[in-house]
C-alpha positions as CSV (number, residue, x, y, z in Angstrom):
1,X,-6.2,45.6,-25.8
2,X,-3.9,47.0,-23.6
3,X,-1.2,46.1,-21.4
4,X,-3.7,45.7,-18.7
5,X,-5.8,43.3,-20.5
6,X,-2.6,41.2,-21.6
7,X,-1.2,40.8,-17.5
8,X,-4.4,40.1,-16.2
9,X,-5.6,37.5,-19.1
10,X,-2.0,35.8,-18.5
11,X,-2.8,36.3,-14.7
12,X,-5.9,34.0,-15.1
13,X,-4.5,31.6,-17.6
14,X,-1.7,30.8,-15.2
15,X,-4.1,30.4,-12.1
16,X,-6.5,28.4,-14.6
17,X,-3.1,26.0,-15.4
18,X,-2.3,25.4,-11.7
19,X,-6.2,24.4,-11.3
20,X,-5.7,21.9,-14.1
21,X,-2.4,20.3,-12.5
22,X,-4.4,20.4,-9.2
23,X,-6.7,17.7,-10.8
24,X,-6.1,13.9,-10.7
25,X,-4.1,12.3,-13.3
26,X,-7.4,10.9,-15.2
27,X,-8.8,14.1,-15.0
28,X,-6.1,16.2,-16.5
29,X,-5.8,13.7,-19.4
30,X,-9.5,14.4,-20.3
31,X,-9.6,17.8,-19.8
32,X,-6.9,18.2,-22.1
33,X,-8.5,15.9,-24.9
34,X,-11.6,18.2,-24.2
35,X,-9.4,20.9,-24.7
36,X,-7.9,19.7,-27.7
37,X,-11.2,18.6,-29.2
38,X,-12.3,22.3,-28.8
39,X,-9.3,23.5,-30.7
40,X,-10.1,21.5,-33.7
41,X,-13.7,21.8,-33.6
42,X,-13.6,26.1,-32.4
43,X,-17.5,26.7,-31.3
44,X,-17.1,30.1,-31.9
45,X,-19.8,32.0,-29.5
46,X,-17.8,30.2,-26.5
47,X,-14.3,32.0,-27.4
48,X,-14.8,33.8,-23.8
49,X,-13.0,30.8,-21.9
50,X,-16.0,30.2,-19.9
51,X,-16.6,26.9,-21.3
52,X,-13.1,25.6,-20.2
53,X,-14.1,27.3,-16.7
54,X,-17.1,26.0,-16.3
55,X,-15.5,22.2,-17.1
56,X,-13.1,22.8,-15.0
57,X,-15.5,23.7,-12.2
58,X,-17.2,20.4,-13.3
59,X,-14.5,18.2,-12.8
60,X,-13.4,19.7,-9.9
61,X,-16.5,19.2,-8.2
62,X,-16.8,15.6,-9.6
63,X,-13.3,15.2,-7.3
64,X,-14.0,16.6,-4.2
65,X,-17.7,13.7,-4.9
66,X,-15.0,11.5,-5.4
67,X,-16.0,10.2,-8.7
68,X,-14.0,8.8,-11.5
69,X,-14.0,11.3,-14.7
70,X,-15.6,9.0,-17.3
71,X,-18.2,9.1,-14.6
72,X,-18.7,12.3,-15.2
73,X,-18.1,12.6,-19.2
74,X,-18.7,9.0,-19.9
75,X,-16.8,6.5,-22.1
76,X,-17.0,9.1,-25.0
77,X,-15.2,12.1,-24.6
78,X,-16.1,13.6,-28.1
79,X,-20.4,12.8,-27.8
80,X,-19.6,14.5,-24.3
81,X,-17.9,17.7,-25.8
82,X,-20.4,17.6,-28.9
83,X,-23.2,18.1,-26.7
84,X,-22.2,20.8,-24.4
85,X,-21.7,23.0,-27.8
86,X,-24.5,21.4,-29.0
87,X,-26.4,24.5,-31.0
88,X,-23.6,26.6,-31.0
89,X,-21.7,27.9,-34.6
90,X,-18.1,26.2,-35.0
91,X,-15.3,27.5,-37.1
92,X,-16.3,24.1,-39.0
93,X,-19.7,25.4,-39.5
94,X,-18.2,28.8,-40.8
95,X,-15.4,27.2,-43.0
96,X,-18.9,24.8,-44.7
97,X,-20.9,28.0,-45.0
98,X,-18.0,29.9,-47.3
99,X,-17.6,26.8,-49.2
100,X,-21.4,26.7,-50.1
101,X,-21.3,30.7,-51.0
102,X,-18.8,30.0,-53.4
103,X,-20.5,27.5,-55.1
């Protein structure tokens, strides 16, 4: 990775922080409980960022419909979150996997 890579990926992180104030209050608290659940949880095949994009698209799509978030999401975040990285291998998964080598 070169100097580049590390301007331009701070670049987009700061433009993808300004789209995430941009949202309504509700809307920024979810995101960032989806985001936090994604930290804990890691699915490791979306480590490109696109998943937070494509959210983020999501939601701000659900606000120019003028819809409520837990429209969009629901009442539970985490079943929400489960199922878009339903399939996909988690650090979790990983971390279960070494375990049951060992034994």
């Amino acid at each position: 990775m070169g100097i580049k890579d590390i301007i331009d990926g701070k670049k987009y992180w700061r433009a993808h922080v300004a789209r995430i104030k941009a949202l309504p209050r509700d809307y920024r608290i979810v995101y960032n409980e989806i985001q936090r659940y994604f930290f804990k949880v890691g699915p490791v095949e979306l480590l490109d960022g696109s998943l937070f994009e494509g959210i983020l698209d999501f939601f701000e799509e659900g606000v120019a419909a003028g819809k409520g978030v837990l429209e969009l999401v629901g009442n539970d975040v985490a079943a929400f979150c489960d199922d878009l990285i339903k399939g996909s291998r988690t650090f979790a998964d990983i971390y279960q996997e070494s375990l049951n080598a060992r034994k």
